[in-house]
N, C-alpha and C positions, 0 to 999 in steps of 0.2 A: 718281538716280532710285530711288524703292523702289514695288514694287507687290503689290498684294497681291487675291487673288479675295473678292470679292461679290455678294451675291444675283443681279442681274442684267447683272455684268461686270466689270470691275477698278476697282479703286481705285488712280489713282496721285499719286507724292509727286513733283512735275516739280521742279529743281535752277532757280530766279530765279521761282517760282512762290510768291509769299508771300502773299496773299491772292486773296478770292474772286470780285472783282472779274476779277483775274486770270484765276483758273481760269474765270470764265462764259466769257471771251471763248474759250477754247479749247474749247468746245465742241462736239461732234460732231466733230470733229478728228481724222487718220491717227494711227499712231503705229507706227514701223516699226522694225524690228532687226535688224541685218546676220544676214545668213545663218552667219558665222563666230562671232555669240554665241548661237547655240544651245547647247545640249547634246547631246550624242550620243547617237541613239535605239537604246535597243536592239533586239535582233531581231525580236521581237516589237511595237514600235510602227511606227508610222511618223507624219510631219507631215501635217497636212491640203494642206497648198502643196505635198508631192510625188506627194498622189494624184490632185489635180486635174487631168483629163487625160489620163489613164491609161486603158485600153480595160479593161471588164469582158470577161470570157468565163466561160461552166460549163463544166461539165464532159463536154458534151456537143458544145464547141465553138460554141454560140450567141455572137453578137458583140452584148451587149449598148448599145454604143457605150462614148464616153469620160465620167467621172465629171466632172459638168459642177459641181458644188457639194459638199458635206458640211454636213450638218446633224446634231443632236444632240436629243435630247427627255430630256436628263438621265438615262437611263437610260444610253444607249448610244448611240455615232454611227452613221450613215448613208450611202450612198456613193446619191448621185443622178445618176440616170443618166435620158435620154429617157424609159424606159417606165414609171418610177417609183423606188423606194427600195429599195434592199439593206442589210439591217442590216448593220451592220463590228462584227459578230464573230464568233469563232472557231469556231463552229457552222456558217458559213454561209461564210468566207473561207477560199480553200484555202492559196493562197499569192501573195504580193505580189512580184510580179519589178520590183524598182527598173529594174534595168539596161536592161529591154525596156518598163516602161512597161505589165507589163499584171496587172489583179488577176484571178485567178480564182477562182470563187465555186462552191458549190452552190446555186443557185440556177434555178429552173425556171421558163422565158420562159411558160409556161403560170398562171404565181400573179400573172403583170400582168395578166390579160385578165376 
C-alpha cells in the first residue's frame, strides 16, 4: 500500500487494486491500521484516537467534560468538547496527562457563553 496526502484527503495505492472500476467500488470505505504500525509520538504530539475521551479541565478546576471529537480548519486542530471548541495549541493546552486521561487547558468556561 502507498499513500500519500491530498487536497481533500489521501490518495491511496491498495496491493490487487488495478484499475478504477476497482477502486469505485471501494468507495467510501474504512481503512484501518493496527495500533502497533504507528510511529512514536513525541512528547509534544499526541493521536487524535488517544484524546478522544479525555476530560478537559482549566486551570481553575472547571470540568469541561470529555473531548467528544477533534476537528481541524487547516490552520490548527480542535478539541470538542459539550460547550464548544478549544483550540489544541500550545498557547491554550497546558498539559496532556495520557495516563489519567485528562487535557488541561487555559481556557475560560466564560468565552462559551
Amino acid at each position: 500500500m502507498e499513500c500519500s496526502p491530498q487536497t481533500r484527503g489521501l490518495k491511496l495505492q491498495l496491493a490487487d487494486v488495478n484499475d478504477r472500476d476497482q477502486a469505485e467500488r471501494l468507495r467510501s470505505g474504512s481503512v484501518g491500521l493496527s495500533r502497533s504500525s504507528f510511529p512514536a509520538e513525541s512528547d509534544d504530539e499526541a493521536y487524535w484516537a488517544d484524546l478522544i475521551g479525555c476530560r478537559v479541565v482549566n486551570r481553575e478546576g472547571f470540568d469541561f467534560g470529555e473531548v467528544s471529537a477533534m476537528q481541524t480548519n487547516g490552520e490548527h486542530d480542535w478539541l470538542v468538547v459539550v460547550a464548544g471548541w478549544i483550540p489544541f495549541v500550545g498557547h491554550y493546552i497546558d498539559d496532556v496527562d495520557r495516563a489519567n486521561r485528562i487535557i488541561r487547558v487555559d481556557w475560560n468556561a466564560e468565552w462559551f457563553e
